[in-house]
Phi, psi and omega in degrees: 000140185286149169277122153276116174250183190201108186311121166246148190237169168242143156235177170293108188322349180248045169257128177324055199322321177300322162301333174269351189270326173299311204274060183053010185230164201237109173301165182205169134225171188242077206244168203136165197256128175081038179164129183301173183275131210239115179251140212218158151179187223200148191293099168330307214264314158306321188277332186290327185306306190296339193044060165250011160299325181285163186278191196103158200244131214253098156252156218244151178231159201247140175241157197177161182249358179278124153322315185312285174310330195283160185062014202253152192259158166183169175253136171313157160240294173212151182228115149306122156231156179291125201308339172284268188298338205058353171315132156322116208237343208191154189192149196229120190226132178288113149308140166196151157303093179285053184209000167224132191327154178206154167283144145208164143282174209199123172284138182264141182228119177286116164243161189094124182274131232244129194295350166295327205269336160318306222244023171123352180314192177201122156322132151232102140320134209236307182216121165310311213238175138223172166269116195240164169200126169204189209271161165319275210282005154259024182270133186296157169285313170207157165264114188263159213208116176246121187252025145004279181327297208299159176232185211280133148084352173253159200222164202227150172248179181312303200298000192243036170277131160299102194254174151314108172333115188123291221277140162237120188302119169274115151198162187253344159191170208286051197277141215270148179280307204224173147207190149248123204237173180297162190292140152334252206001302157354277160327302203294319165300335183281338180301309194279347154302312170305313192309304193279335169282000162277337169289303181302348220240328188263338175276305203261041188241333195275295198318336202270306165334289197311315212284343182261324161284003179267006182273304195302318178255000000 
């Protein structure tokens, strides 16, 4: 994984997260094994620019006029956004050890046309993201998953994602990523087929009455 660096600043925990979010900057903290929570922040217009906002796991080295801070490594962990704009309000940077495994999650990218999708299907992502653990600098940006194979109605599960030397997929059971399912369209024609075979079906149901009471009498 590539390291992305990014100037961190330290402020004061009482400090007015909405006055730094005005003047352009994005509160955070820096938390973790081997160092106290460190509360921080960082130039908004740098950090959206890096697209460290998507989802995935980002690692990041501190660049800083803090002794404390400059060279220190982490992971995003979690980005708050504001429920509207969706912009980043808050940001959680994972202290970590490269030289010990850390958890994240890691975005999946379907690649490849799925022989279901030939023949009218529709791709359904299923699961975005998985959960992996490996040292910081093998953890993947993403995992690609070629979904090829599949065909209508068929599915690809965690266990048959191919992973990155090293990286090992954390799960308890065997849940499926992707599948292709039938096409909408279908459905929708079969309803109106129905639909339309029913005036008829009710009409010649009438006629077979009548012919029997006019038999009848």
């Amino acid at each position: 994984m590539q390291r992305i660096e990014i100037e961190v600043s330290r402020r004061e925990p009482n400090t007015n997260a909405r006055v730094l979010r005005r003047g352009g900057r994005l509160p955070g903290v820096f938390y973790g094994v081997g160092g106290g929570n460190v509360h921080v922040h960082v130039e908004a217009h740098a950090f959206n620019k890096l697209g460290l906002a998507r989802t995935g796991a980002h690692l990041i080295r501190f660049s800083s006029e803090d002794s404390a801070l400059s060279g220190g490594v982490a992971l995003i962990k979690q980005v708050q956004t504001h429920p509207v704009s969706g912009a980043p309000v808050h940001v959680d940077f994972l202290r970590v050890d490269l030289n010990k495994p850390v958890d994240a999650n890691v975005a999946l990218n379907f690649t490849g046309k799925a022989a279901g999708i030939i023949e009218g299907g529709i791709l359904q992502p299923l699961r975005r993201e998985v959960h992996v653990r490996a040292l910081p600098d093998r953890l993947p940006e993403s995992i690609e998953v070629d979904v090829t194979s599949l065909a209508i109605h068929d599915s690809l599960h965690i266990a048959d994602v191919t992973m990155p030397a090293g990286v090992e997929i954390v799960f308890t059971e065997n849940y499926a990523v992707v599948t292709v399912v039938p096409p909408v369209v279908e459905v929708e024609e079969a309803t109106a087929d129905a639909a339309e075979a029913a005036p008829a079906a009710a009409a010649g149901g009438g006629s077979g009455e009548g012919a029997e009471e006019k038999k009848d009498d």
